[in-house]
C-alpha positions as CSV (number, residue, x, y, z in Angstrom):
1,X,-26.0,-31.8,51.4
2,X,-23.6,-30.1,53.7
3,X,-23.2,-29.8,57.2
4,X,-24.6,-26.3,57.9
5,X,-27.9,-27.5,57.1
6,X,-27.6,-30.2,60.3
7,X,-29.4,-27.3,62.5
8,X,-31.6,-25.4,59.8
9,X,-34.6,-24.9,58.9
10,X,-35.1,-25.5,54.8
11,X,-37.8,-24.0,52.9
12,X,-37.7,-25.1,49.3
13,X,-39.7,-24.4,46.3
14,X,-40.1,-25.8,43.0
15,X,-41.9,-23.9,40.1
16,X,-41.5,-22.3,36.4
17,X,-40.5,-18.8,35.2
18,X,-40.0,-16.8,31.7
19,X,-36.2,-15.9,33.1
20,X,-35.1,-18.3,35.6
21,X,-31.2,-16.6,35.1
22,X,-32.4,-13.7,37.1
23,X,-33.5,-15.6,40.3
24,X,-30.1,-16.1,41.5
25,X,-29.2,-12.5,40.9
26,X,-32.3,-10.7,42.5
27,X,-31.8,-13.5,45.9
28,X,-28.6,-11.6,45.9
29,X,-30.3,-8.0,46.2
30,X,-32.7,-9.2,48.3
31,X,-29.7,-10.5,51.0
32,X,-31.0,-7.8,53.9
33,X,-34.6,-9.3,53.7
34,X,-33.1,-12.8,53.4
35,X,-31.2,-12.2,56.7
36,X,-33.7,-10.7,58.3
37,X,-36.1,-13.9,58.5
38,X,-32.5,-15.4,59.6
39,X,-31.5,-17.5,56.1
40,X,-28.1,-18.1,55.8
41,X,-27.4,-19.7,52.1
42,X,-30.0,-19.7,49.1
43,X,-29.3,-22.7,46.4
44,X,-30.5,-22.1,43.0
45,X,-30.6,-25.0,40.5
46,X,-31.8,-24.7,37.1
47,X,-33.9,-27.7,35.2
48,X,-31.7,-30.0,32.9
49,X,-34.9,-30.6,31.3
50,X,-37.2,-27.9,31.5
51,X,-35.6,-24.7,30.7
52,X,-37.9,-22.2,32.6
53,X,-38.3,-24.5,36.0
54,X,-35.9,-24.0,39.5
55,X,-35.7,-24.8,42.0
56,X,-34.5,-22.9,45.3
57,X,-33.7,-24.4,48.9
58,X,-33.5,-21.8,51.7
59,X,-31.4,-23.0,54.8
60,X,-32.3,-20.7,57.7
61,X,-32.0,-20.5,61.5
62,X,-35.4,-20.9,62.7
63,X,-35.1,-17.7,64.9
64,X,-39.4,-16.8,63.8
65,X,-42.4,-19.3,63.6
66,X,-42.6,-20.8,60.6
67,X,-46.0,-18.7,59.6
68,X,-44.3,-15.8,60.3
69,X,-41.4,-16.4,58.0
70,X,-43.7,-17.4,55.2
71,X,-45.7,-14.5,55.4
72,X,-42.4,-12.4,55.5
73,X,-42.2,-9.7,52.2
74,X,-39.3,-11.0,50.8
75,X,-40.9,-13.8,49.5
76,X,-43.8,-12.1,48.4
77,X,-41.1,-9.7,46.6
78,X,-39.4,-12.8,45.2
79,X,-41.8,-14.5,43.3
80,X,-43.1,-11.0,41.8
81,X,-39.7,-9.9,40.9
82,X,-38.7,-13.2,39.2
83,X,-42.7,-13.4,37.4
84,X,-44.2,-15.9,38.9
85,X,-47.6,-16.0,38.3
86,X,-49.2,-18.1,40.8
87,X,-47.7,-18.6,44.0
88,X,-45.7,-21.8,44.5
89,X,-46.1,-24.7,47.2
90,X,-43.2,-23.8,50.1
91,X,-41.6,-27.3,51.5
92,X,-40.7,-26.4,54.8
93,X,-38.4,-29.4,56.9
94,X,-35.7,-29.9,59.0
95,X,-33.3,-33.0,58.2
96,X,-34.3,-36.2,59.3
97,X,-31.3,-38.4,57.2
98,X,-28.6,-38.3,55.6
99,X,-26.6,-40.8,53.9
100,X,-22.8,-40.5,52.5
101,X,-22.3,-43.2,49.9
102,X,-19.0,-41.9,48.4
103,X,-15.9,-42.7,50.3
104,X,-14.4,-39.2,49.6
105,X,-16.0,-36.0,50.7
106,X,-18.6,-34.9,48.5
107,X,-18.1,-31.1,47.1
108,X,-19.3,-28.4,49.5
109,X,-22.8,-27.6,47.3
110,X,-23.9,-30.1,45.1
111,X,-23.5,-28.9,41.4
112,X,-26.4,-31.9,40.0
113,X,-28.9,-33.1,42.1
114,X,-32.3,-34.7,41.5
115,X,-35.5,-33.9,44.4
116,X,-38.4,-35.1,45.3
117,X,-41.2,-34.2,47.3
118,X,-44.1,-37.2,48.1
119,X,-45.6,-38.4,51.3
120,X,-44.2,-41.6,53.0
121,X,-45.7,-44.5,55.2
122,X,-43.6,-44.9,57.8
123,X,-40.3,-43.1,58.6
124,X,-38.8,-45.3,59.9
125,X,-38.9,-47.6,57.8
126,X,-37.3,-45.1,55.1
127,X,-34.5,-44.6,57.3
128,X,-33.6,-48.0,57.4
129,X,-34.1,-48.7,53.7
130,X,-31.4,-45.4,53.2
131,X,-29.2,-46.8,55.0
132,X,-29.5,-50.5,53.8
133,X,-28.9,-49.1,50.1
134,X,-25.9,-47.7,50.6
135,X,-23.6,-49.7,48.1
136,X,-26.8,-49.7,45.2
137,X,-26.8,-46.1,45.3
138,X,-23.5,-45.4,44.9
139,X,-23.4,-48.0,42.0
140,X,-26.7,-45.7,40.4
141,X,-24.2,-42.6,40.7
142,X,-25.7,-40.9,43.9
143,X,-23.1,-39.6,45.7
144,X,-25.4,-38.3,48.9
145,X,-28.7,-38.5,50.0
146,X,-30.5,-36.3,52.5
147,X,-34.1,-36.7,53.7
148,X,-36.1,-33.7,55.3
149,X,-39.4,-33.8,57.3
150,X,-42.0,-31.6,56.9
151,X,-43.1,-29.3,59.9
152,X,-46.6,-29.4,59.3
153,X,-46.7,-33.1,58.1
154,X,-43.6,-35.2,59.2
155,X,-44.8,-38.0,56.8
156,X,-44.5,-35.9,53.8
157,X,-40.6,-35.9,52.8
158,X,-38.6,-33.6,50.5
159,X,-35.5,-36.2,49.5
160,X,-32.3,-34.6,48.0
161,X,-30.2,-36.8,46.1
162,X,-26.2,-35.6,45.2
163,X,-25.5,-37.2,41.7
164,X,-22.2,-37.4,40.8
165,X,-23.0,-36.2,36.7
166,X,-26.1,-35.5,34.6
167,X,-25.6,-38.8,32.5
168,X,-26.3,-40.8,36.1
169,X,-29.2,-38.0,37.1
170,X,-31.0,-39.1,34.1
171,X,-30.6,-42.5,33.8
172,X,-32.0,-42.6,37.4
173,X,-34.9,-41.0,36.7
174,X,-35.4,-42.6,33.0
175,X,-34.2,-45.9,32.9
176,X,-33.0,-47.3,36.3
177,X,-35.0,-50.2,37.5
178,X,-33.8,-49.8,41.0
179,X,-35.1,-45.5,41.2
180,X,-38.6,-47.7,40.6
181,X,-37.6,-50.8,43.3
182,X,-36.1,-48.4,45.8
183,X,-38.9,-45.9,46.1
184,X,-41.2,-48.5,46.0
185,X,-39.6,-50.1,49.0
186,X,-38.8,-47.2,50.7
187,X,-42.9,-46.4,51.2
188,X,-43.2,-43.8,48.6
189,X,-45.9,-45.9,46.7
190,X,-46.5,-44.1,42.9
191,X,-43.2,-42.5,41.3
192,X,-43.5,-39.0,42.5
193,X,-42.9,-35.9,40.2
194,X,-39.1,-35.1,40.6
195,X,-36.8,-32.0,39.8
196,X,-33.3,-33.0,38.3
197,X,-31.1,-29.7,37.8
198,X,-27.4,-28.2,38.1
199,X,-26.5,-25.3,40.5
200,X,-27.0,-22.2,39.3
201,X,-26.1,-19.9,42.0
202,X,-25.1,-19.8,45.7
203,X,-25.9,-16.7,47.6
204,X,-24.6,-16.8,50.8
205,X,-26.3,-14.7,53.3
206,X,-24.9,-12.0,55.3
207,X,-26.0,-11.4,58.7
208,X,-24.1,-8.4,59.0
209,X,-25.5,-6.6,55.9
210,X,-27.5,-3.2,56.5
């Protein structure tokens, strides 16, 4: 991911709605609200294989508690404006690694990403297997990996992987041996469910914005 989310605080959520084309848009109308709980970009990705899934990531400056931001109305307003039936599960993190495999500078937002959610043994031990992997991930197509910590349970991780096409997204969720060897390794135990979508829209927040 990129460097303004070094000193943020990212909520993201995963879940499925009848018209995930209007999330992106109603973020955009909801930009006051957004900066009021101090969010500074929104990502939207849409599912490559399940056409009514998303997934957003919220990069804010943790200027509130964390209850109090989750409690806030916008995201109350957000899941009813966009139809969402039952409330979602919120990851809340900050970044714990990150790991550049491609020698040139990745684009600003990642347009393909795959994401994961799942609880870990031992952290440090995943930080070293990130960075031992270096050259096998960049042969499998990932382009960047960042790893976030949850607040409320720092051995549950949210892992971001930059993929530099769709045809390399899939293949290392279908078909690669080493997705399997390098989780497995890396203490996440039982391949966890995983999102694999393209950007769909950026919103980036104005704290200026009446």
């Amino acid at each position: 991911m990129t460097h303004w989310l070094d000193h943020s605080l990212v909520l993201a959520s995963d879940y499925r709605v009848s018209h995930p084309e209007r999330v992106g848009p109603l973020l955009e109308r909801l930009d006051s609200a957004l900066a009021d709980v101090g969010a500074h970009h929104v990502l939207v990705y849409g599912s490559t294989t399940d056409p009514e899934r998303v997934l957003v990531v919220i990069a804010l400056h943790a200027r509130e508690p964390l209850l109090d931001i989750l409690r806030s109305r916008v995201f109350f307003e957000w899941f009813d404006a966009v139809g969402v039936d039952d409330i979602p599960a919120v990851f809340a993190g900050e970044l714990l690694e990150r790991l550049t495999t491609s020698p040139e500078p990745p684009a600003t937002v990642p347009e393909v990403v795959v994401s994961t959610v799942t609880p870990v043994d031992d952290l440090a031990a995943l930080r070293d297997h990130v960075n031992e992997t270096g050259d096998d991930m960049r042969r499998a197509g990932v382009r960047r990996l960042s790893v976030f910590s949850a607040l409320d349970d720092p051995l549950e991780v949210m892992m971001l992987l930059q993929i530099d096409d769709e045809e390399h997204a899939h293949h290392w969720l279908q078909y690669s041996e080493l997705a399997a060897e390098w989780l497995t390794k890396a203490g996440v135990g039982a391949y966890p469910p995983v999102f694999v979508g393209r950007l769909q829209s950026l919103v980036r927040v104005d704290p200026r914005r009446p």
